[in-house]
LODRENMAR-499721 format. One record per residue (C-alpha): x, y, z. Coordinates in pm, whole numbers, padded with zeros to 5 digits, always signed. Each point is the difference from the previous one (the first is absolute). Example, Ala and Ser with C-alpha at 12.3 -4.5 7.8 and 13.67 -1.06 7.14 Angstrom:
# LODRENMAR-499721
+01230-00450+00780
+00137+00344-00066
//
This chain:
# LODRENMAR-499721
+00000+00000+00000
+00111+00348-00104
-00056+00232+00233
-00113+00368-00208
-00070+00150+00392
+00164-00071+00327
-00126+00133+00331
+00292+00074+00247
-00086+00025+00355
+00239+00198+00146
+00068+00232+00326
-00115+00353+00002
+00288+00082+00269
+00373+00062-00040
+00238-00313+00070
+00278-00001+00222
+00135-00228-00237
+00068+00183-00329
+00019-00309-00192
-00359-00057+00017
-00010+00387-00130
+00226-00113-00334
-00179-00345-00026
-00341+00166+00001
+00201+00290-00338
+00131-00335-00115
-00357-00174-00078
-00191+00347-00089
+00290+00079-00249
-00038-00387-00146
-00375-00022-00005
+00011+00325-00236
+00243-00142-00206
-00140-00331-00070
-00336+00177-00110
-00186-00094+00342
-00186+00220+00160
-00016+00055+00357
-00278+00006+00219
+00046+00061+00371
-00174+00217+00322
+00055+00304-00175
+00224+00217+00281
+00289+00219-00069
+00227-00051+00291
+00214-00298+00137
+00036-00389-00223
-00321+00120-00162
+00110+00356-00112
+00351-00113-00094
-00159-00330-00207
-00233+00289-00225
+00262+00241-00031
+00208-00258-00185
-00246-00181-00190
-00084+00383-00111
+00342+00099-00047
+00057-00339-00234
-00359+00109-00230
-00190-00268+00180
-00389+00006+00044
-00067+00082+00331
-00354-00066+00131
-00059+00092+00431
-00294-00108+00195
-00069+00196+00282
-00253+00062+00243
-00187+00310-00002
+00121+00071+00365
+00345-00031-00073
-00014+00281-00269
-00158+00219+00241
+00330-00036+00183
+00199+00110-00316
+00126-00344-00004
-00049-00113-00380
+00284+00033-00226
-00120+00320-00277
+00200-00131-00295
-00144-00340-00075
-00150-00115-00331
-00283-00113+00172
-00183+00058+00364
-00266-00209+00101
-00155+00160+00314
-00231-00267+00220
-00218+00007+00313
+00258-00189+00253
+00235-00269-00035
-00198-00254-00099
-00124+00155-00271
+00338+00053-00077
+00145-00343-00009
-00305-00124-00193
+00102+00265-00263
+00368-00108+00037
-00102-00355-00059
-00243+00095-00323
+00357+00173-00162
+00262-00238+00023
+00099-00327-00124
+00235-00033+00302
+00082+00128+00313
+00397+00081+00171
+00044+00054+00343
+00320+00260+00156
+00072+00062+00328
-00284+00148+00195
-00167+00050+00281
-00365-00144+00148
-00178+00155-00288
+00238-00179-00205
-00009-00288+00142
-00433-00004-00014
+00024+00052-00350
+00200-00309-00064
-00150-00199+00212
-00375+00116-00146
+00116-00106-00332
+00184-00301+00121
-00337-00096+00152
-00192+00058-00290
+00243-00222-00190
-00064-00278+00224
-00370+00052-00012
-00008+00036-00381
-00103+00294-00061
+00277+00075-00181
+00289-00201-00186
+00246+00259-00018
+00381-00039+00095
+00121+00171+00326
+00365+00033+00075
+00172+00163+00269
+00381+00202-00156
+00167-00098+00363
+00223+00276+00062
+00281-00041+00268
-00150-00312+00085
-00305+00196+00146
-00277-00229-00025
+00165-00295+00119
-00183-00026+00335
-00304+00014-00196
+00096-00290-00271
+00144-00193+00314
-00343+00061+00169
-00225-00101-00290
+00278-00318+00002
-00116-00086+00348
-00347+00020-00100
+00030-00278-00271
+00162-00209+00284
-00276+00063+00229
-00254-00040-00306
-00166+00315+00038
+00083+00054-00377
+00087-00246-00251
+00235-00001-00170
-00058+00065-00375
-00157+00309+00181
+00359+00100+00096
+00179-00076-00318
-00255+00265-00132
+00206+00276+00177
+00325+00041-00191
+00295+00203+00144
+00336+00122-00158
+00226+00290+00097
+00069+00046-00398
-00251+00244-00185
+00134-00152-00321
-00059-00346+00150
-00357+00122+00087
-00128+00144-00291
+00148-00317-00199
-00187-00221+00204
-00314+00221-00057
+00046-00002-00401
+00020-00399-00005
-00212-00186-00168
-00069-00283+00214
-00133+00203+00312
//
């Protein structure tokens, strides 16, 4: 499956680690080159602001959902090709969901971590047959991957459930894996 839009999930804060900063550059700029556009929560600051900045930067299409209380903050990025303003934020992931053919996970926080796990759940419950993959920066979500590990071993998930999550700390790696064929 080729994947024509990817949905990032991303922090809206500034990293201590600055790596997660360049790896966050590093996928906008190769989305935009590779012709795919972007779709993610539609904010201009932190993983999220630096992601749209360099999808922008590279000519990419760059499509933000957002909810309608979040621009009242002066929180949406203004320079996007495309700002889809919802009621709250599950409006917004529904909306995510209905744009993409795939979804990527950075380094984030709890609102982060919701989204992935909304759409990991939705996977498992069918409602979707997308691929989800988490770029692994620094190693960050390996107390998560050894978590969902232990829940195979306790059989609170199965385990084709957990081979559905894909990780890599290589954005070439990951948006290879997302352009096979065979997924």
């Amino acid at each position: 499956m080729q994947s024509r839009s990817i949905c990032v999930f991303a922090g809206a804060r500034d990293p201590r680690d600055l790596s997660f900063i360049e790896a966050a550059r590093s996928l906008g700029a190769a989305l935009a080159t590779r012709g795919i556009t972007l779709v993610y929560g539609g904010g201009a600051r932190g993983m999220m602001g630096a992601l749209a900045d360099a999808a922008l930067a590279h000519g990419g299409r760059v499509l933000g959902v957002i909810p309608d209380s979040m621009v009242a903050r002066e929180w949406a990025h203004g320079s996007l090709s495309e700002l889809h303003v919802v009621r709250d934020m599950h409006a917004r992931k529904a909306k995510m969901n209905e744009l993409s053919d795939s979804f990527v996970v950075l380094p984030g926080g709890i609102g982060t971590l919701e989204e992935l796990f909304e759409m990991y759940t939705w996977a498992q419950l069918g409602f979707h047959d997308k691929p989800i993959a988490l770029l692994d920066i620094a190693s960050y979500y390996a107390p998560l991957l050894a978590m969902l590990d232990r829940m195979v071993e306790q059989r609170f998930l199965d385990s084709a459930s957990r081979a559905a999550l894909v990780s890599t700390n290589s954005v070439g790696a990951l948006l290879n894996w997302l352009d096979s064929p065979v997924l």
